[in-house]
C-alpha positions in Angstrom: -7.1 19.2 -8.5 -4.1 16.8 -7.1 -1.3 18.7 -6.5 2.1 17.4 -8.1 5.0 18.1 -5.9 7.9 17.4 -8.6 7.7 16.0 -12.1 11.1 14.0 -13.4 10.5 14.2 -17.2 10.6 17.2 -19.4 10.3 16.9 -23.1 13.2 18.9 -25.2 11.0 20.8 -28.1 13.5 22.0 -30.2 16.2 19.3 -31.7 17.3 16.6 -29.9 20.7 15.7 -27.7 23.1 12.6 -28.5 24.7 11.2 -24.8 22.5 9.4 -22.7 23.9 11.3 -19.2 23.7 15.4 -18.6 24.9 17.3 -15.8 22.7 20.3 -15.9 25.1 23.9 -15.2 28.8 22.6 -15.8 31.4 20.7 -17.9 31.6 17.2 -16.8 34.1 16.2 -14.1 34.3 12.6 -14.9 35.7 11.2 -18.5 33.1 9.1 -19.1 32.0 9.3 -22.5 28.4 8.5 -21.5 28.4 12.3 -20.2 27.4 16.0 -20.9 27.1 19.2 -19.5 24.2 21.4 -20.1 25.5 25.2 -19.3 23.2 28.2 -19.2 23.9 30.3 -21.9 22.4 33.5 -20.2 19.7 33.7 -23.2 16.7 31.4 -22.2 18.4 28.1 -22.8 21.0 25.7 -22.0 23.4 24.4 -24.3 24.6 20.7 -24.6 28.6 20.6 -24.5 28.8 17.5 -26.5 26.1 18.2 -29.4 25.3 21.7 -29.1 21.8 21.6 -29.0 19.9 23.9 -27.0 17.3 23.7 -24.5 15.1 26.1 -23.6 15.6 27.2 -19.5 12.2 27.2 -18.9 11.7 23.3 -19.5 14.6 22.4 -17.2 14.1 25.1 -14.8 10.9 23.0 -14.0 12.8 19.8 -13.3 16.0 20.6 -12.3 18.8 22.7 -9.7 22.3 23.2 -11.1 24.0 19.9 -10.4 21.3 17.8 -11.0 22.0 14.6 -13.5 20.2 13.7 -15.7 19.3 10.6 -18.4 18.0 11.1 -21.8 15.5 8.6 -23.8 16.9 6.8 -26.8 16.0 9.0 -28.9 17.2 12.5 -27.1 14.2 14.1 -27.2 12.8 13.8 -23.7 15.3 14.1 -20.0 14.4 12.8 -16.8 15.9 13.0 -13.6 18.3 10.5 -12.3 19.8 12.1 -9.4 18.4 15.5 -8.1 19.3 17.9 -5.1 16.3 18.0 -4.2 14.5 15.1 -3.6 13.5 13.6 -0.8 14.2 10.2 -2.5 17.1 9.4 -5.4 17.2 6.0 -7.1 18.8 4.5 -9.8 17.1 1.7 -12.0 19.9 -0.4 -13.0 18.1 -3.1 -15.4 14.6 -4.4 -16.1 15.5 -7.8 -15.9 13.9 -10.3 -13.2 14.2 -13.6 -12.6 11.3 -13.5 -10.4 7.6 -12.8 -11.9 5.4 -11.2 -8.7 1.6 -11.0 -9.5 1.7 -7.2 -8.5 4.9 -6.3 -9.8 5.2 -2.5 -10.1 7.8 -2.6 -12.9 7.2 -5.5 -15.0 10.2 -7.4 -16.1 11.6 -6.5 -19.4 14.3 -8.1 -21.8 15.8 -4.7 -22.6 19.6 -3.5 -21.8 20.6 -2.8 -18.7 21.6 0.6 -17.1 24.9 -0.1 -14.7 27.3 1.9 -16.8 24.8 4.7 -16.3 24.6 4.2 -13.0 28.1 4.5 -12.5 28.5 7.4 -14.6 25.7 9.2 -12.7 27.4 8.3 -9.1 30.9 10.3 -10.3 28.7 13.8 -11.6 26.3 14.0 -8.3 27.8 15.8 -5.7 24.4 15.6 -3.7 24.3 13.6 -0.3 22.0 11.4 0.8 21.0 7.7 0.8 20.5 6.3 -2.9 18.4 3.2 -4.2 19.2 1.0 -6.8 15.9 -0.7 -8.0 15.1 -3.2 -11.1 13.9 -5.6 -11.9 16.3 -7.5 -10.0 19.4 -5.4 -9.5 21.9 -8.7 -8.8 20.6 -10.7 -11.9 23.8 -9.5 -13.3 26.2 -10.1 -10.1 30.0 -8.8 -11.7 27.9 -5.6 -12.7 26.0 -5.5 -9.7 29.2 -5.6 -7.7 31.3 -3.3 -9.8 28.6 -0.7 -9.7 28.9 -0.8 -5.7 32.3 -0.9 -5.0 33.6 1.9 -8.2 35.0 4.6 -6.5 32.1 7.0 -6.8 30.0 4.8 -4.8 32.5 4.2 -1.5 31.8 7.3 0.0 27.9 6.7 -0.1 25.1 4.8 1.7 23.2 2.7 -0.4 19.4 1.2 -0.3 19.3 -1.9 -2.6 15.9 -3.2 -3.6 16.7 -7.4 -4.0 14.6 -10.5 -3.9 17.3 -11.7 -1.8 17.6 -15.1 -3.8 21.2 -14.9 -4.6 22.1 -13.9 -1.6 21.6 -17.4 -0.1 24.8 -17.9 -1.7 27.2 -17.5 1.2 30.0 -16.9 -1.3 28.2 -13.6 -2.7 27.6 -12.6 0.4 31.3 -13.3 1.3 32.2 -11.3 -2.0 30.2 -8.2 -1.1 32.0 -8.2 2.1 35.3 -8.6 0.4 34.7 -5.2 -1.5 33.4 -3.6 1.7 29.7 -3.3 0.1 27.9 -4.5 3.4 28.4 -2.2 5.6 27.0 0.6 3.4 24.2 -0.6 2.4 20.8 -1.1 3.3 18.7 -4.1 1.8 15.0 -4.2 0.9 14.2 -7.5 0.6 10.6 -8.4 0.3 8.4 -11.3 1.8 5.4 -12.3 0.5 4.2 -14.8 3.2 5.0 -17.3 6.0 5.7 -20.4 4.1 6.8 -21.3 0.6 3.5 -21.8 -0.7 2.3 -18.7 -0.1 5.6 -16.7 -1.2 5.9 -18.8 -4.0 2.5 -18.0 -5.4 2.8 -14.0 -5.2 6.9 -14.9 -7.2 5.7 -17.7 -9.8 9.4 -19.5 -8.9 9.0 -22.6 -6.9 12.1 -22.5 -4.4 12.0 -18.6 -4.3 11.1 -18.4 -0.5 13.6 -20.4 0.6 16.4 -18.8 -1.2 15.1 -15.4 -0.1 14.8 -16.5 3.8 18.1 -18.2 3.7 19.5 -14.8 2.4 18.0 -13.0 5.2 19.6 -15.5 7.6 22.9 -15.3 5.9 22.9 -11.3 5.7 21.7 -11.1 9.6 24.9 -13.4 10.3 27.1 -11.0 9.6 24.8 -7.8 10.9 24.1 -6.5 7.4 21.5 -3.5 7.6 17.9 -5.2 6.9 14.6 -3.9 5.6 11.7 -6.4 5.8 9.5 -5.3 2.8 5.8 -6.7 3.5 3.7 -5.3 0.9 -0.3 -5.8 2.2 -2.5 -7.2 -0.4 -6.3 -8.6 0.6 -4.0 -12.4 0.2 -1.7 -11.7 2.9 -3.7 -9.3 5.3 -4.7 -12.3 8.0 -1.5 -13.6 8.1 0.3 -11.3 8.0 0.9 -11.4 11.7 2.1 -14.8 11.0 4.7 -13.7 8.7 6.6 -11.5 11.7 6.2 -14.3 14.2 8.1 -16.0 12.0 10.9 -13.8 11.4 11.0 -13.2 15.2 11.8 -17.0 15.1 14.5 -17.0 12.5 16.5 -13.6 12.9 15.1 -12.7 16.4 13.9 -9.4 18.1 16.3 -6.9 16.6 19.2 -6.1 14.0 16.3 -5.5 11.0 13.7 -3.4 10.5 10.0 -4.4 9.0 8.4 -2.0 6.3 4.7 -2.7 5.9 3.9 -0.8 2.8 0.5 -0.1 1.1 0.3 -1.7 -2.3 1.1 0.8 -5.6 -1.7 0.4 -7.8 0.6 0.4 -10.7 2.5 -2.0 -13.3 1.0 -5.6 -13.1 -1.5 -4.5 -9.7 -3.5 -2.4 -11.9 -5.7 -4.6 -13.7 -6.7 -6.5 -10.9 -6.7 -3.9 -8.2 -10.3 -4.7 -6.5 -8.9 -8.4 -5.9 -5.7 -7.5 -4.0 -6.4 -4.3 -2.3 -8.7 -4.6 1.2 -10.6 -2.4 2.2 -9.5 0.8 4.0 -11.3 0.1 7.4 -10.2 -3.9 7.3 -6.5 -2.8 6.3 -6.0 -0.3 9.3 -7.7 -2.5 11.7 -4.8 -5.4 10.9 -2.1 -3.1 10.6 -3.2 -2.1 14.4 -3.4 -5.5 15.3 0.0 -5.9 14.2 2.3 -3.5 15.1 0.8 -3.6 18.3 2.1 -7.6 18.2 5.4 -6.6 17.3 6.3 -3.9 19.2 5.5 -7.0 22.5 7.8 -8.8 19.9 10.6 -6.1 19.9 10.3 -6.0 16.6 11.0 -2.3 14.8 7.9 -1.9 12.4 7.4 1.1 9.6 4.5 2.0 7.7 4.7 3.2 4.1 2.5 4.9 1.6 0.1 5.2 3.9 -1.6 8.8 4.0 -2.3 9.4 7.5 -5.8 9.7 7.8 -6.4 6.0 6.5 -4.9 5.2 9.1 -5.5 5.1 13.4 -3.6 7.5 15.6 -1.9 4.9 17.4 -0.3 3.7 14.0 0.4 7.2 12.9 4.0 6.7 14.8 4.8 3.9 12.4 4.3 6.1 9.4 7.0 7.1 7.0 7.0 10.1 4.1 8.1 7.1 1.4 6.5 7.8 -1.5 9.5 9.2 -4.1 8.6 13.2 -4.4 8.5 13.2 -8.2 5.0 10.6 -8.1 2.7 11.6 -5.3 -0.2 13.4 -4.8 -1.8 15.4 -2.1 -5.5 16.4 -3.1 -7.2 19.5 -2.6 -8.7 18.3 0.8 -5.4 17.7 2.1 -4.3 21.8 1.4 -6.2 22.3 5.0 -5.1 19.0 6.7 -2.3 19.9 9.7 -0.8 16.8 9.3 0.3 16.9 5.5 3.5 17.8 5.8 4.5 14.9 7.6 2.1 12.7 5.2 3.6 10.6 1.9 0.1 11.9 0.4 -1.3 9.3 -2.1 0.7 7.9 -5.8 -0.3 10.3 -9.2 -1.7 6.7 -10.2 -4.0 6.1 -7.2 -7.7 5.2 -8.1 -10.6 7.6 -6.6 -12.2 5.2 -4.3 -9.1 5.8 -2.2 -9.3 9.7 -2.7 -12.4 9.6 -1.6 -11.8 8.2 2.0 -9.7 10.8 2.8 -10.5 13.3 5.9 -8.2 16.1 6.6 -6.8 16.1 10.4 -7.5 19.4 11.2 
């Protein structure tokens, strides 16, 4: 039986409520009228302040701390979590929208609304600290919103993670406006490559031109010393050169200043029905990955490893590893109750196939 550390959604099974924000166990602070309180009414449920509707404690009690903010569906009749006290990871999804179309995308692109003003009105309820992402789709497709999201007054006194293809930001003027509103030093930018040379990038993005837009921002953004996180994600395309692909951005932004995350591919969105062509195998992936990191630290290079359970992976490379995987979507099996290393471990995603599960071998 995989053990669930934290679920996000919780269906509401009486009624329905009518804003799309909640702050569960007090009035709103903000005016926004996006925005609700849930208060406790000391018999079993929470009230909405806006509608009135109840909700029974026991539902959001599984979800939720006082404080916590929450987003309803469309319809009201489901919450899930947009910024908790709790977990080890927050991050807001600001649009669905891409302008790039990745192979193994995790979230698919979608023509939908976006979710900035929601965004914003979550930033001025959570009183939490911590890092926050903001994840699409492509979060600077829409750049005035993108910007005013980042520089509102709720987000100046945080640090930020931004998830970008890095295409617009080979735009020295946006990356001049981002510095005008004091955005870069906050934040932290995940930008992902997807191989050492156009055609390979190119391929994974289905936008000819994408790899040089996306390198050029990574050369603009180390110009001024912006915080950098080198997303590699390792697919069965990319494993033997991936070495390549860090010799080469030790030639264009040098030893230091950035950090490179290689992360183990989510077998979820777009990845999942073809998972057997892009995934290697365990033993060829680890091999590589010690291959690598050994290359980079001669390099200089700061290297991390994400999603990776621990005992896929060699003892040497263990150092590398980072707990990454959001708390509300992974797994620890019932092997890894007696493994000593689990609570350092990211564990494996809910959506993880059992050929994976069944490699595991608790480090006892």
């Amino acid at each position: 039986m995989a053990e669930l550390v934290r679920r996000d959604t919780v269906a509401i099974s009486d009624g329905f409520l009518s804003h799309p924000i909640y702050v569960l166990g007090r009035e709103p602070k903000g005016t926004s009228e996006l925005v609700s309180g849930l208060i406790d009414t000391g018999n079993g449920s929470f009230q909405c302040t806006r509608s009135g509707s109840k909700i029974h404690s026991h539902e959001i009690n599984a979800i939720a701390d006082p404080g916590d903010v929450f987003f309803s569906n469309r319809t009201g009749t489901s919450l899930r979590t947009a910024l908790s006290q709790r977990a080890v990871q927050n991050t807001l999804l600001v649009t669905e929208q891409c302008d790039n179309n990745c192979t193994f995308c995790s979230q698919p692109p979608r023509d939908v609304p976006d979710y900035y003003d929601l965004a914003i009105a979550a930033l001025s309820e959570f009183e939490g600290s911590g890092v926050i992402g903001v994840s699409g789709g492509e979060p600077t497709i829409h750049w005035e919103k993108f910007i005013g999201l980042l520089s509102c007054e709720s987000a100046r006194r945080r640090p930020f993670h931004v998830l970008t293809h890095g295409r617009v930001l080979s735009r020295a003027d946006r990356v001049g406006e981002m510095q005008a509103h004091g955005i870069i030093d906050s934040v932290l930018f995940g930008i992902p490559i997807h191989g050492a040379s156009a055609r390979t990038h190119d391929a994974v993005t289905g936008v000819d031109g994408s790899w040089e837009e996306t390198i050029q921002g990574l050369i603009n953004l180390r110009h001024i010393d912006a915080a950098l996180e080198i997303r590699i994600i390792i697919t069965e395309q990319i494993l033997d050169g991936l070495d390549s692909v860090l010799a080469l951005l030790h030639s264009i932004l040098g030893s230091s200043g950035y950090r490179v995350a290689l992360m183990r591919l989510e077998p979820t969105g777009w990845a999942r029905g073809h998972l057997n062509l892009l995934r290697p195998s365990i033993s060829r992936e680890a091999a590589i990955i010690d291959y690598v990191t050994l290359n980079a630290g001669v390099r200089g290079q700061q290297v991390s490893l994400y999603n990776y359970p621990l005992c896929l992976i060699s003892e040497a490379a263990r150092e590398f590893a980072c707990k990454s995987i959001s708390d509300w979507k992974n797994v620890y099996p019932e092997q890894c109750n007696t493994c000593s290393l689990k609570p350092q471990c990211s564990g494996l995603f809910a959506s993880e196939r059992n050929r994976v599960v069944e490699k595991l071998r608790p480090v006892i």
